[in-house]
mmJSON file of the N, C-alpha and C atoms, coordinates in Angstrom:
{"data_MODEL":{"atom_site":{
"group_PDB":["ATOM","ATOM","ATOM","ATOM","ATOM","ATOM","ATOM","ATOM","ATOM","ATOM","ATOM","ATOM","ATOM","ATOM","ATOM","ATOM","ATOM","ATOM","ATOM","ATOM","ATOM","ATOM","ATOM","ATOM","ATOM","ATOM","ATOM","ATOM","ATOM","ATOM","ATOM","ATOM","ATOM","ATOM","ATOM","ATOM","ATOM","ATOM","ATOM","ATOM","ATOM","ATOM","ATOM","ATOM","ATOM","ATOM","ATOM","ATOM","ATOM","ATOM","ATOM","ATOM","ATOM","ATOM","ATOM","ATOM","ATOM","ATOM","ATOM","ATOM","ATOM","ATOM","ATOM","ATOM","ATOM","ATOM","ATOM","ATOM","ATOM","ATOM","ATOM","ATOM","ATOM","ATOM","ATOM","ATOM","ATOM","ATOM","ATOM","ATOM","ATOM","ATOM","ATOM","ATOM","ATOM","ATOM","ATOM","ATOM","ATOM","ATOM","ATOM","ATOM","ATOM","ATOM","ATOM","ATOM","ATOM","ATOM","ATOM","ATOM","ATOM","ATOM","ATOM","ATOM","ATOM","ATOM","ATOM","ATOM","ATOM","ATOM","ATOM","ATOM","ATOM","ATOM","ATOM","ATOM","ATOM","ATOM","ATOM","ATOM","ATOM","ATOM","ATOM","ATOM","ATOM","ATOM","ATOM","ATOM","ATOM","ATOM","ATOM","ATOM","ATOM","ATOM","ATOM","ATOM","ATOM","ATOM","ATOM","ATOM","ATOM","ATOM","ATOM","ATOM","ATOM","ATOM","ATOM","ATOM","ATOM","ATOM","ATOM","ATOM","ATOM","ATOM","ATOM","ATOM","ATOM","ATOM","ATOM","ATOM","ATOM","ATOM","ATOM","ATOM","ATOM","ATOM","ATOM","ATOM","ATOM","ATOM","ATOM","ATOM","ATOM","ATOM","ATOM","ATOM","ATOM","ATOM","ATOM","ATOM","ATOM","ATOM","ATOM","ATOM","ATOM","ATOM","ATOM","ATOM","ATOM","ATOM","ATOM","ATOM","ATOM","ATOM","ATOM","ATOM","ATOM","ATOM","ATOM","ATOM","ATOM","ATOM","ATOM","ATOM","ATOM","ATOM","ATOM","ATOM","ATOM","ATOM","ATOM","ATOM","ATOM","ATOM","ATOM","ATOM","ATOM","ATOM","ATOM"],
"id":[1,2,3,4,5,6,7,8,9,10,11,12,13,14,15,16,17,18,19,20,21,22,23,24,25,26,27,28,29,30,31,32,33,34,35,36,37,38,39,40,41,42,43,44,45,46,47,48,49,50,51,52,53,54,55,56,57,58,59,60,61,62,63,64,65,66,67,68,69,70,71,72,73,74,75,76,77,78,79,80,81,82,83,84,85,86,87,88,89,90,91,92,93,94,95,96,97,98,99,100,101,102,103,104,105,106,107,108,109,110,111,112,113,114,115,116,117,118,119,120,121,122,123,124,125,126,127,128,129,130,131,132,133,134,135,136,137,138,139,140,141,142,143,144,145,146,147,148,149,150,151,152,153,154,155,156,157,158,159,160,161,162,163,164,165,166,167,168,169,170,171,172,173,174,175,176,177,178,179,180,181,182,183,184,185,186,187,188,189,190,191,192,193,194,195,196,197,198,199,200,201,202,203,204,205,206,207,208,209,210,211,212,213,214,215,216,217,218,219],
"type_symbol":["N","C","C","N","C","C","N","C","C","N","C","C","N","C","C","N","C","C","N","C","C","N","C","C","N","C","C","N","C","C","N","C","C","N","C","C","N","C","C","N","C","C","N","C","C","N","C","C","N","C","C","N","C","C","N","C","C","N","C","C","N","C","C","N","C","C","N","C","C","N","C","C","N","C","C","N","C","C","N","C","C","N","C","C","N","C","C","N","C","C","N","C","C","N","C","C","N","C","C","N","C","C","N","C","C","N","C","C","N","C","C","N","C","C","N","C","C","N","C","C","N","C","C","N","C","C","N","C","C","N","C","C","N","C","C","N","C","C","N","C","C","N","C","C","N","C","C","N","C","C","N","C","C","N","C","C","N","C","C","N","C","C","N","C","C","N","C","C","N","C","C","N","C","C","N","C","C","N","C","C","N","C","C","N","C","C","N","C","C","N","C","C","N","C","C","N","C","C","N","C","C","N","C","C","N","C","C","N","C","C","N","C","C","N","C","C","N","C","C"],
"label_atom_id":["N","CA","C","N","CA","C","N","CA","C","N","CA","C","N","CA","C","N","CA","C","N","CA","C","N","CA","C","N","CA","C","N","CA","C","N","CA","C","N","CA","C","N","CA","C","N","CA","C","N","CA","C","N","CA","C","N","CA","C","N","CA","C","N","CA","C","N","CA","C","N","CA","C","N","CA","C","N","CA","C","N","CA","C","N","CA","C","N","CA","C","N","CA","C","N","CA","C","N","CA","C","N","CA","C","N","CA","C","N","CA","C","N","CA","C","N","CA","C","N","CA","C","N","CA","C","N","CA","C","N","CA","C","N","CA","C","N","CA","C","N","CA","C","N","CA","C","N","CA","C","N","CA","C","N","CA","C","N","CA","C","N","CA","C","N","CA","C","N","CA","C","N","CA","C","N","CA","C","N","CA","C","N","CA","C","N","CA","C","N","CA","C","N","CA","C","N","CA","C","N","CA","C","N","CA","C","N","CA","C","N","CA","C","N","CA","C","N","CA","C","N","CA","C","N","CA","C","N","CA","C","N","CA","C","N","CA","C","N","CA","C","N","CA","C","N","CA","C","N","CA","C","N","CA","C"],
"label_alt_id":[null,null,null,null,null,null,null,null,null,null,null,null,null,null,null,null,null,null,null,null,null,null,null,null,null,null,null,null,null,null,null,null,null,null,null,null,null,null,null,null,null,null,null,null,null,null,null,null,null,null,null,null,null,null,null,null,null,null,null,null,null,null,null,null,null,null,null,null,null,null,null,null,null,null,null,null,null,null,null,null,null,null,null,null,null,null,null,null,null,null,null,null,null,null,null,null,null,null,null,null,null,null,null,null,null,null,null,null,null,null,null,null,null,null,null,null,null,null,null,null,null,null,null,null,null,null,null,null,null,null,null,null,null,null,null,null,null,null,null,null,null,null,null,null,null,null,null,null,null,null,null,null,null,null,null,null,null,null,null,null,null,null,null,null,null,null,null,null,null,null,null,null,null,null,null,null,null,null,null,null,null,null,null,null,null,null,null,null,null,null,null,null,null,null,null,null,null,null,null,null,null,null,null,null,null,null,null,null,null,null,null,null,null,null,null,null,null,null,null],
"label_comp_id":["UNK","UNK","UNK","UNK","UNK","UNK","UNK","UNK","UNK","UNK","UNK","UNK","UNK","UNK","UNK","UNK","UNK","UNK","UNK","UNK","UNK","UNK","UNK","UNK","UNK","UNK","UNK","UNK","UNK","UNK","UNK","UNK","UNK","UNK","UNK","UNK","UNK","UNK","UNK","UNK","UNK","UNK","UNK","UNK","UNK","UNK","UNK","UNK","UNK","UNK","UNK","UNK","UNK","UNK","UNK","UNK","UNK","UNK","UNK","UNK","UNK","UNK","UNK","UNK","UNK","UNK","UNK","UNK","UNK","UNK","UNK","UNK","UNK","UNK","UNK","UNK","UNK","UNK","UNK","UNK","UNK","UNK","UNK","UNK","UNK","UNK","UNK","UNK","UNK","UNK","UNK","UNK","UNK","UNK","UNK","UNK","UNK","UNK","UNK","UNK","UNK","UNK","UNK","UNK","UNK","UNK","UNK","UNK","UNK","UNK","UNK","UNK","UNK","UNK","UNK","UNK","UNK","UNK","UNK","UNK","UNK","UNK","UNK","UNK","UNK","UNK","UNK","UNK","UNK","UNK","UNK","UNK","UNK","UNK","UNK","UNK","UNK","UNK","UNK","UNK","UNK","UNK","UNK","UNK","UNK","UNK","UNK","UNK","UNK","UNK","UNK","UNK","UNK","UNK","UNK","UNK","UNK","UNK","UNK","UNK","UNK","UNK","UNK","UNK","UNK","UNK","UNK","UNK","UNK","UNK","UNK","UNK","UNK","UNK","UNK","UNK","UNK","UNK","UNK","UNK","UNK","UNK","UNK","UNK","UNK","UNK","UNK","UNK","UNK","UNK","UNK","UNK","UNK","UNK","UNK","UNK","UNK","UNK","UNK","UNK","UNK","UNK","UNK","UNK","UNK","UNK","UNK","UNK","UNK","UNK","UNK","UNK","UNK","UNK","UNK","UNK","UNK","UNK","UNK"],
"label_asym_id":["A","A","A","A","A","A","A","A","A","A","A","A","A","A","A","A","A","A","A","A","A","A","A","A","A","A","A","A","A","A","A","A","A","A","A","A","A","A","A","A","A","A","A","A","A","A","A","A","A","A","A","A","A","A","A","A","A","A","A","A","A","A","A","A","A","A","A","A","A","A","A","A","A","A","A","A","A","A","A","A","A","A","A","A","A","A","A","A","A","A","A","A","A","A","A","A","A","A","A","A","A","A","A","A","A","A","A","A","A","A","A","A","A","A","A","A","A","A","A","A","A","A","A","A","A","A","A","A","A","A","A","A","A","A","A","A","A","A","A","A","A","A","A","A","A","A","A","A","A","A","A","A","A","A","A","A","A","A","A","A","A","A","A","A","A","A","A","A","A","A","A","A","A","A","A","A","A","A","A","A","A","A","A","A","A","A","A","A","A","A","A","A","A","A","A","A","A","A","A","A","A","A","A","A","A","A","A","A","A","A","A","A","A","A","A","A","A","A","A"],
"label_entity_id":["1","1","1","1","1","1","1","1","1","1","1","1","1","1","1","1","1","1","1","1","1","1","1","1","1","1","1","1","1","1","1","1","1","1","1","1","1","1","1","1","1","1","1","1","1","1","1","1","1","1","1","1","1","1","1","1","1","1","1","1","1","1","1","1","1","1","1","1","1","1","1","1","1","1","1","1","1","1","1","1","1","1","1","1","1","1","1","1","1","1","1","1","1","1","1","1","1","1","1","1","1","1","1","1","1","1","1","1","1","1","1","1","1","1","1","1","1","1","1","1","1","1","1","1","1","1","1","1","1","1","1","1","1","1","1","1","1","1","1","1","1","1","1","1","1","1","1","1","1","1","1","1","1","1","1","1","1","1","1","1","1","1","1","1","1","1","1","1","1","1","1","1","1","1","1","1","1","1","1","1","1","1","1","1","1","1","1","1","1","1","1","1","1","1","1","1","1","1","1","1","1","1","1","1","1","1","1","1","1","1","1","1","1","1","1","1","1","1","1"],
"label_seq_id":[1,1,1,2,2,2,3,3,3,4,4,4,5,5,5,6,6,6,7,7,7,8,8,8,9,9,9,10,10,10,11,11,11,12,12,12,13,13,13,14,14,14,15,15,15,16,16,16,17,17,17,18,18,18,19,19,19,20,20,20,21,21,21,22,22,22,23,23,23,24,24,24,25,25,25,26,26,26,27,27,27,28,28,28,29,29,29,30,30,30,31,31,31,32,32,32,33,33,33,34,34,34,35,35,35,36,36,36,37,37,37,38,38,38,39,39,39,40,40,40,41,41,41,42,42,42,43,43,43,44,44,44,45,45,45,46,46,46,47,47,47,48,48,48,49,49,49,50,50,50,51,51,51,52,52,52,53,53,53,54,54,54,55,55,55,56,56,56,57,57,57,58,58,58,59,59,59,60,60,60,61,61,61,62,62,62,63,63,63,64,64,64,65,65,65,66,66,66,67,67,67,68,68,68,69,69,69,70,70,70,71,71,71,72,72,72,73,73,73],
"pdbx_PDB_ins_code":[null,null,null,null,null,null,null,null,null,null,null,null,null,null,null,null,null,null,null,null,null,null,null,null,null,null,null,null,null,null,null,null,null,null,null,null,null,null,null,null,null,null,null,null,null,null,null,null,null,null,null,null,null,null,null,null,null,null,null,null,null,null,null,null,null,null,null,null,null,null,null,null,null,null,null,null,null,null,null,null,null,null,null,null,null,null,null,null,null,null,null,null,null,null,null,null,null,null,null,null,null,null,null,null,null,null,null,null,null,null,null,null,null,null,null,null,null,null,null,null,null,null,null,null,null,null,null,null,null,null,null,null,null,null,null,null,null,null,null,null,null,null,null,null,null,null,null,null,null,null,null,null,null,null,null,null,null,null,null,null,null,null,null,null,null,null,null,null,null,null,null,null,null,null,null,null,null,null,null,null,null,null,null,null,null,null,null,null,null,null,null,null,null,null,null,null,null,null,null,null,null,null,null,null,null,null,null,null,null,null,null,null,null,null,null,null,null,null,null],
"Cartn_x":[0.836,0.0,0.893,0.624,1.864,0.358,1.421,0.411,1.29,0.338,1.152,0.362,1.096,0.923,1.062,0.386,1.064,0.591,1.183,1.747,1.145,0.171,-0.11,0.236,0.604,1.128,0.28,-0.143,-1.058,-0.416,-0.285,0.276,-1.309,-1.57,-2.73,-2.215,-3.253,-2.639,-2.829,-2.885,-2.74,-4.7,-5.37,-6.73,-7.103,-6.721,-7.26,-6.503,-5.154,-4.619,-5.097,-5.91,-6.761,-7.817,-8.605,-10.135,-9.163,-8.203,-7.907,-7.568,-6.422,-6.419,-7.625,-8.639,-9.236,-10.482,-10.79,-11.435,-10.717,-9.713,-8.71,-9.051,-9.083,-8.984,-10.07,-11.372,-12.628,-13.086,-12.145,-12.48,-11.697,-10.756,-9.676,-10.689,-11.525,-11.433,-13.334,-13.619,-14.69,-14.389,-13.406,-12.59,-12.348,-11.49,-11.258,-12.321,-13.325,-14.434,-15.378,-15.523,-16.668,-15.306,-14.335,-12.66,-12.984,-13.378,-13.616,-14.403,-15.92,-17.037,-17.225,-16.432,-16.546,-15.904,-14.367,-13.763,-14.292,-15.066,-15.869,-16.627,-17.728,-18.896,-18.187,-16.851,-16.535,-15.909,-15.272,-15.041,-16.156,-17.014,-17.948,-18.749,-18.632,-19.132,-18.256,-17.18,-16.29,-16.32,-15.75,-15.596,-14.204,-14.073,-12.723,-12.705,-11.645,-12.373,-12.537,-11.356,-11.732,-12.71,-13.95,-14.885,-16.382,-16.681,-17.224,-17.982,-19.426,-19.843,-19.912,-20.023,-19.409,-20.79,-22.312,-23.431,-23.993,-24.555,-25.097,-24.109,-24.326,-23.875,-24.892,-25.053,-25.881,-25.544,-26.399,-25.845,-26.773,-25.831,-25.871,-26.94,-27.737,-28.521,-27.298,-27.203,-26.75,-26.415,-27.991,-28.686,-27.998,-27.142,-26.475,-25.293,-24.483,-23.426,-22.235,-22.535,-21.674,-22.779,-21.898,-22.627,-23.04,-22.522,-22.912,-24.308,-24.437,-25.671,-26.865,-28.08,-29.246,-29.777,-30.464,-30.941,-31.839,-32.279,-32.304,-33.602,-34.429,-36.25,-36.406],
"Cartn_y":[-1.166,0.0,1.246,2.499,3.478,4.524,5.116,6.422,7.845,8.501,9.84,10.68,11.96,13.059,14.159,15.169,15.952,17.305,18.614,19.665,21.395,21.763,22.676,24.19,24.8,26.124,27.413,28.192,29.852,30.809,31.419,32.994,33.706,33.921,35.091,36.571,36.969,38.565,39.608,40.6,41.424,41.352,41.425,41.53,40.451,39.142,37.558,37.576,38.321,38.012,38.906,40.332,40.948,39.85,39.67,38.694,37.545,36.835,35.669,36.0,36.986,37.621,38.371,38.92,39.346,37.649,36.948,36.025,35.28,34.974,34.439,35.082,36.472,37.259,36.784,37.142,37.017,35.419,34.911,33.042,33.257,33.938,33.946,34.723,35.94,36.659,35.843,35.245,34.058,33.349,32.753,31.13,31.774,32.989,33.547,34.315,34.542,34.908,33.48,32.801,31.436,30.744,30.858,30.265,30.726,31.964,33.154,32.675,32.43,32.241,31.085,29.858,28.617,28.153,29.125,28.913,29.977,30.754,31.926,31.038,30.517,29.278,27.806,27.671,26.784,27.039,28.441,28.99,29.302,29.522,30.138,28.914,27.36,26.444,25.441,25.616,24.475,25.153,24.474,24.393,23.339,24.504,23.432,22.194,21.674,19.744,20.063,20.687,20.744,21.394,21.697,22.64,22.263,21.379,20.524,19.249,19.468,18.752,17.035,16.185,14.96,14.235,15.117,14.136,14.66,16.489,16.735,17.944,18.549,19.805,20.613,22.045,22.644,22.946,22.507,22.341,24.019,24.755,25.997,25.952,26.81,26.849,27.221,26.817,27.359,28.803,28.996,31.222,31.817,31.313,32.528,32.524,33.746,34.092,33.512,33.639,32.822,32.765,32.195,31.946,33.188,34.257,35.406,35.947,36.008,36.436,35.921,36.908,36.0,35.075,34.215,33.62,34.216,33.518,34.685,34.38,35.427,35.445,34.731],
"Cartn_z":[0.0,0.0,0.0,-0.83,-1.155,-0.777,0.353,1.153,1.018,0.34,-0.206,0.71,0.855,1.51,0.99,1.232,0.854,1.573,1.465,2.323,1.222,2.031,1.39,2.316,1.638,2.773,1.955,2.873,3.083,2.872,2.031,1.577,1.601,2.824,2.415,2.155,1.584,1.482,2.911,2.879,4.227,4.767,3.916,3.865,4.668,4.304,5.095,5.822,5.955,7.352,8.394,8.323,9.334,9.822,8.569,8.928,9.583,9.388,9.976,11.631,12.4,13.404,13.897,13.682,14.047,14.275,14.013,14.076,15.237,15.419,16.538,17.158,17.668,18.942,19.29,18.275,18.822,19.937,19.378,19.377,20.894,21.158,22.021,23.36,23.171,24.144,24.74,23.874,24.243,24.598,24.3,25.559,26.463,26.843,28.02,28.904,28.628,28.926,30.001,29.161,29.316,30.407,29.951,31.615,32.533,32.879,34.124,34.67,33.846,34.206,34.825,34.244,34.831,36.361,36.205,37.589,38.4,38.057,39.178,39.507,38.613,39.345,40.553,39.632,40.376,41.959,42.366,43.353,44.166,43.515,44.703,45.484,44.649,45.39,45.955,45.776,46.99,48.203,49.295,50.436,50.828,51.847,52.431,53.195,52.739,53.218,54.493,55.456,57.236,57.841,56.76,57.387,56.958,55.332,55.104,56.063,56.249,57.195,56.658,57.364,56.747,57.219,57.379,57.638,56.248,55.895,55.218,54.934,53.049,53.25,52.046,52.362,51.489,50.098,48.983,47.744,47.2,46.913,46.423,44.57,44.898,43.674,42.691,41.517,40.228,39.632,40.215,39.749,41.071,41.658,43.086,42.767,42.759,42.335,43.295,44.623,45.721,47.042,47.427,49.074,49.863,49.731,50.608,49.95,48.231,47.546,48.416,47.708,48.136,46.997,47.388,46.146,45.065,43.361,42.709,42.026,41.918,42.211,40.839],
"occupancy":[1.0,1.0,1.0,1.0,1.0,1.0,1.0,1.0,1.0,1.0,1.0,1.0,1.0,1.0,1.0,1.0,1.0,1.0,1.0,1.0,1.0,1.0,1.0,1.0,1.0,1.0,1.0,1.0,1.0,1.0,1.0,1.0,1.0,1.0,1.0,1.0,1.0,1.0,1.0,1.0,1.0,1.0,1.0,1.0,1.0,1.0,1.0,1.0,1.0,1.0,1.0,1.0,1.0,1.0,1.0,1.0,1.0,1.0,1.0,1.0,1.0,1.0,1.0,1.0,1.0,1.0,1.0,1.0,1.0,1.0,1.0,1.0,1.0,1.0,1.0,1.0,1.0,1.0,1.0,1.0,1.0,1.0,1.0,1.0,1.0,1.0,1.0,1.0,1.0,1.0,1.0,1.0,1.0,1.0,1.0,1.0,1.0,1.0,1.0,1.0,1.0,1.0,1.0,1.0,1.0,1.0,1.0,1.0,1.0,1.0,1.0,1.0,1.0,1.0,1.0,1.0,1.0,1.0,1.0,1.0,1.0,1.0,1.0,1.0,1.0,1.0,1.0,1.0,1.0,1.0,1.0,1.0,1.0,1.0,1.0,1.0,1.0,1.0,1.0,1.0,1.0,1.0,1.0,1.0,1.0,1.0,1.0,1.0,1.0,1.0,1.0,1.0,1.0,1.0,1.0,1.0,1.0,1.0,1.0,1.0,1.0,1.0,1.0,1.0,1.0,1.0,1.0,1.0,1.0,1.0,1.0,1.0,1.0,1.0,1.0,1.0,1.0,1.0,1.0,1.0,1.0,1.0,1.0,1.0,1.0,1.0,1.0,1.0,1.0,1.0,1.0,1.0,1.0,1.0,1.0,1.0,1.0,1.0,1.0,1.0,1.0,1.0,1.0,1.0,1.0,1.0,1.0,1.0,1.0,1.0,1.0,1.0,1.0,1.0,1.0,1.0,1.0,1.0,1.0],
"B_iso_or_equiv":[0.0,0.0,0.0,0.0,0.0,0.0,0.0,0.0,0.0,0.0,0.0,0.0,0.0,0.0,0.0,0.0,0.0,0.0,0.0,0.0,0.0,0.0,0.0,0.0,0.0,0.0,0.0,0.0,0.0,0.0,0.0,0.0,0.0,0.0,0.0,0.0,0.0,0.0,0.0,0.0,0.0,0.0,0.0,0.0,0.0,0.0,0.0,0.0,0.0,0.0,0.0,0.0,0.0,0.0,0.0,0.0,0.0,0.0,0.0,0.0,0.0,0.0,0.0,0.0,0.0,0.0,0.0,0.0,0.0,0.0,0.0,0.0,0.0,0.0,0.0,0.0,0.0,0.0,0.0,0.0,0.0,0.0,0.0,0.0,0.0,0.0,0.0,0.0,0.0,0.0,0.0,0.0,0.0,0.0,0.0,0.0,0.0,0.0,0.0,0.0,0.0,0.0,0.0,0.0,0.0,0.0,0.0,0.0,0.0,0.0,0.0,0.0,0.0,0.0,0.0,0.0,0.0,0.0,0.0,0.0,0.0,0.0,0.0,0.0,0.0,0.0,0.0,0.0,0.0,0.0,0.0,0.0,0.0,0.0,0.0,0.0,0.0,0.0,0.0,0.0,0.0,0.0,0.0,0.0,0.0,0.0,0.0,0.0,0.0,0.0,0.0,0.0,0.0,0.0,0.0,0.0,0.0,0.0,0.0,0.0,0.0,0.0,0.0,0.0,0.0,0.0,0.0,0.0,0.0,0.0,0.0,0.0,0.0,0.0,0.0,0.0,0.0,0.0,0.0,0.0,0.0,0.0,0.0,0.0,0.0,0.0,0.0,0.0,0.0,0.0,0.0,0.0,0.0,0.0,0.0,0.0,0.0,0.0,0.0,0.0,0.0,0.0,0.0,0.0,0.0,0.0,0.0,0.0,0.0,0.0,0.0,0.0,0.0,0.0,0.0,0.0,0.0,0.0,0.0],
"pdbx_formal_charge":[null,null,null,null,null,null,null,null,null,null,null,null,null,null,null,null,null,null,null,null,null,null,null,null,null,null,null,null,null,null,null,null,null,null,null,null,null,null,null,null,null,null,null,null,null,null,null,null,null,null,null,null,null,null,null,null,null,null,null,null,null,null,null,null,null,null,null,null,null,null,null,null,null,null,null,null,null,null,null,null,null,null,null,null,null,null,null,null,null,null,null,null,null,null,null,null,null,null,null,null,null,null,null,null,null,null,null,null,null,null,null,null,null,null,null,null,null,null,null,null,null,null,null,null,null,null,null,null,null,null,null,null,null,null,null,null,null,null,null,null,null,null,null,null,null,null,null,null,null,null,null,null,null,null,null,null,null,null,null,null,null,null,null,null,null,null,null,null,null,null,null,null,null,null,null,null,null,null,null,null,null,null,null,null,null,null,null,null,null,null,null,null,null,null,null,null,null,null,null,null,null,null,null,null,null,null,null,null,null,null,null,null,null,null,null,null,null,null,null],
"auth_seq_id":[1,1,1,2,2,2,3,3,3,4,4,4,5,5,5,6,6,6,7,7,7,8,8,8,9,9,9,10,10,10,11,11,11,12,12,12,13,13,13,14,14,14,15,15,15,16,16,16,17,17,17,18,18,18,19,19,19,20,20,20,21,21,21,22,22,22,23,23,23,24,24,24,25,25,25,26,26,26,27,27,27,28,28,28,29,29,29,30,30,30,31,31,31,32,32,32,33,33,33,34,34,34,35,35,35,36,36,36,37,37,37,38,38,38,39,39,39,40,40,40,41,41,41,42,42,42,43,43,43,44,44,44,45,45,45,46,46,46,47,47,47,48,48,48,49,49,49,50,50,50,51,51,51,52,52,52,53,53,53,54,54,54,55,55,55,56,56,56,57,57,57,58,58,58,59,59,59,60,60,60,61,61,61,62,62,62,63,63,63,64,64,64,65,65,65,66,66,66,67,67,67,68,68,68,69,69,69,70,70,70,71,71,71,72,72,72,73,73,73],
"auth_comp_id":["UNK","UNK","UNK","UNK","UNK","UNK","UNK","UNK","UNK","UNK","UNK","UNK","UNK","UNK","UNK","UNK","UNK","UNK","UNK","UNK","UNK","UNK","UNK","UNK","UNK","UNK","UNK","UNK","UNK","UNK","UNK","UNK","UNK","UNK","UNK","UNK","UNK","UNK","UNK","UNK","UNK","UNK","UNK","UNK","UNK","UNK","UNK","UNK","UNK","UNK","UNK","UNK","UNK","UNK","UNK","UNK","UNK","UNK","UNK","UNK","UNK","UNK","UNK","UNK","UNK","UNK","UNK","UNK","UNK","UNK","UNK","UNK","UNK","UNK","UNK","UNK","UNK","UNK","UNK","UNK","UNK","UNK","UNK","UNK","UNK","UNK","UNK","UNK","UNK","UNK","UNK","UNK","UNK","UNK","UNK","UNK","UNK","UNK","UNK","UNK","UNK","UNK","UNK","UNK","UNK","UNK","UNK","UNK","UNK","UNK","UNK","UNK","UNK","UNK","UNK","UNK","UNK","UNK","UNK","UNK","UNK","UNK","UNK","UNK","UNK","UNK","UNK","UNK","UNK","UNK","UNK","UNK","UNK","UNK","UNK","UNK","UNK","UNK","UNK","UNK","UNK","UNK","UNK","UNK","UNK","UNK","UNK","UNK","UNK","UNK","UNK","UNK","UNK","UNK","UNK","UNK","UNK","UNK","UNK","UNK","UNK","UNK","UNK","UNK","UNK","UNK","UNK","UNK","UNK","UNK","UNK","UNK","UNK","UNK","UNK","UNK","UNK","UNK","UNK","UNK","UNK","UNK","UNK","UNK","UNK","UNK","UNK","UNK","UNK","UNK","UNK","UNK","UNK","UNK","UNK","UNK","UNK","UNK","UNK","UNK","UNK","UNK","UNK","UNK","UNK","UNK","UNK","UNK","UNK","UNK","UNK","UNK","UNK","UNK","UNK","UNK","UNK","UNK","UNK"],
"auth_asym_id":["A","A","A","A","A","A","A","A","A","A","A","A","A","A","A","A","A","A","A","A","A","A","A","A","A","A","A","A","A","A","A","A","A","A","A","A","A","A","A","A","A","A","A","A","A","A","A","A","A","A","A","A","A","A","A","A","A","A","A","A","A","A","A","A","A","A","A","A","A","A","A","A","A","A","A","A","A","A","A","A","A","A","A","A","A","A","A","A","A","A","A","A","A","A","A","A","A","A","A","A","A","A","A","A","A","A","A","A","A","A","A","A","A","A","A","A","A","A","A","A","A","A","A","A","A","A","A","A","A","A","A","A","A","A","A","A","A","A","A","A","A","A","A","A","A","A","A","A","A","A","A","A","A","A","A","A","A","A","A","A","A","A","A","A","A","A","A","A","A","A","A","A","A","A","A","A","A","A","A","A","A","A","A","A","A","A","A","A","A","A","A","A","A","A","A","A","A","A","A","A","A","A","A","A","A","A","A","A","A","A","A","A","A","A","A","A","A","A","A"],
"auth_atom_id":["N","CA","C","N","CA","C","N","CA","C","N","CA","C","N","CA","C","N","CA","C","N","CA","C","N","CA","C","N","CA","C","N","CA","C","N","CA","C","N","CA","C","N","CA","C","N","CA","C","N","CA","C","N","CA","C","N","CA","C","N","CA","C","N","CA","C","N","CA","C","N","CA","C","N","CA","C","N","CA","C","N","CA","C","N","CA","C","N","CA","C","N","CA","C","N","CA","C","N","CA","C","N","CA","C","N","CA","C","N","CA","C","N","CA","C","N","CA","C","N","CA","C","N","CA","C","N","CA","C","N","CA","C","N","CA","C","N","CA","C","N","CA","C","N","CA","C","N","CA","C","N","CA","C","N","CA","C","N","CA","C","N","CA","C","N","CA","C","N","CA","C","N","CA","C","N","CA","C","N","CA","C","N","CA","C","N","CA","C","N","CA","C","N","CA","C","N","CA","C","N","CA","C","N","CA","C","N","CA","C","N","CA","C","N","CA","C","N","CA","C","N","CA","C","N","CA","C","N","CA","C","N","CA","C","N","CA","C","N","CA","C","N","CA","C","N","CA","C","N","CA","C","N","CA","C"],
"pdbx_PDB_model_num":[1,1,1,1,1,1,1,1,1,1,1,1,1,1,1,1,1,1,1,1,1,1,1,1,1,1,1,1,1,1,1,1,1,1,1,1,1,1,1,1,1,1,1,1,1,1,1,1,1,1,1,1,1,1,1,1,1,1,1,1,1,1,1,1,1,1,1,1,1,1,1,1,1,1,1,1,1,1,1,1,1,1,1,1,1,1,1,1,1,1,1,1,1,1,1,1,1,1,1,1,1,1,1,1,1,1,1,1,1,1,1,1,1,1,1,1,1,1,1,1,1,1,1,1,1,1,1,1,1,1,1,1,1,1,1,1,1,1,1,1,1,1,1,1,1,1,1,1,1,1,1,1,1,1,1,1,1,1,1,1,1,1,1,1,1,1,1,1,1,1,1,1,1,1,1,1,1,1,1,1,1,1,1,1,1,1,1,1,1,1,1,1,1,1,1,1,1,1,1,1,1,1,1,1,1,1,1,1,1,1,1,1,1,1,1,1,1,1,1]
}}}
Protein backbone atom coordinates (compact mmCIF):
# COMPACT_ATOMS: atom_id res chain seq x y z
CA UNK A 1 0.00 0.00 0.00
CA UNK A 2 1.86 3.48 -1.15
CA UNK A 3 0.41 6.42 1.15
CA UNK A 4 1.15 9.84 -0.21
CA UNK A 5 0.92 13.06 1.51
CA UNK A 6 1.06 15.95 0.85
CA UNK A 7 1.75 19.67 2.32
CA UNK A 8 -0.11 22.68 1.39
CA UNK A 9 1.13 26.12 2.77
CA UNK A 10 -1.06 29.85 3.08
CA UNK A 11 0.28 32.99 1.58
CA UNK A 12 -2.73 35.09 2.41
CA UNK A 13 -2.64 38.56 1.48
CA UNK A 14 -2.74 41.42 4.23
CA UNK A 15 -6.73 41.53 3.87
CA UNK A 16 -7.26 37.56 5.10
CA UNK A 17 -4.62 38.01 7.35
CA UNK A 18 -6.76 40.95 9.33
CA UNK A 19 -10.13 38.69 8.93
CA UNK A 20 -7.91 35.67 9.98
CA UNK A 21 -6.42 37.62 13.40
CA UNK A 22 -9.24 39.35 14.05
CA UNK A 23 -11.43 36.03 14.08
CA UNK A 24 -8.71 34.44 16.54
CA UNK A 25 -8.98 37.26 18.94
CA UNK A 26 -12.63 37.02 18.82
CA UNK A 27 -12.48 33.04 19.38
CA UNK A 28 -9.68 33.95 22.02
CA UNK A 29 -11.43 36.66 24.14
CA UNK A 30 -14.69 34.06 24.24
CA UNK A 31 -12.59 31.13 25.56
CA UNK A 32 -11.26 33.55 28.02
CA UNK A 33 -14.43 34.91 28.93
CA UNK A 34 -16.67 31.44 29.32
CA UNK A 35 -12.66 30.26 31.61
CA UNK A 36 -13.62 33.15 34.12
CA UNK A 37 -17.04 32.24 34.21
CA UNK A 38 -16.55 28.62 34.83
CA UNK A 39 -13.76 28.91 37.59
CA UNK A 40 -15.87 31.93 39.18
CA UNK A 41 -18.90 29.28 39.34
CA UNK A 42 -16.53 26.78 40.38
CA UNK A 43 -15.04 28.99 43.35
CA UNK A 44 -17.95 30.14 44.70
CA UNK A 45 -19.13 26.44 45.39
CA UNK A 46 -16.29 24.47 46.99
CA UNK A 47 -15.60 24.39 50.44
CA UNK A 48 -12.72 23.43 52.43
CA UNK A 49 -12.37 19.74 53.22
CA UNK A 50 -11.73 20.74 57.24
CA UNK A 51 -14.88 22.64 57.39
CA UNK A 52 -17.22 20.52 55.10
CA UNK A 53 -19.84 18.75 57.20
CA UNK A 54 -19.41 14.96 56.75
CA UNK A 55 -23.43 14.14 57.64
CA UNK A 56 -25.10 16.73 55.22
CA UNK A 57 -23.88 19.81 53.25
CA UNK A 58 -25.88 22.64 51.49
CA UNK A 59 -25.85 22.34 47.74
CA UNK A 60 -25.87 26.00 46.42
CA UNK A 61 -28.52 26.85 43.67
CA UNK A 62 -26.75 27.36 40.23
CA UNK A 63 -28.69 31.22 39.75
CA UNK A 64 -26.47 32.53 43.09
CA UNK A 65 -23.43 34.09 42.34
CA UNK A 66 -21.67 32.82 45.72
CA UNK A 67 -22.63 31.95 49.07
CA UNK A 68 -22.91 35.41 50.61
CA UNK A 69 -25.67 36.44 47.55
CA UNK A 70 -29.25 36.00 48.14
CA UNK A 71 -30.94 33.62 46.15
CA UNK A 72 -32.30 34.68 42.71
CA UNK A 73 -36.25 35.44 42.21
Amino acid sequence: MLTLTYEYKLIPDKKQIEVIEHTLSVCRSVWNYALRERKDWFKSRKSPVNTCSLIQEYIISPDQKSRGSSPAL
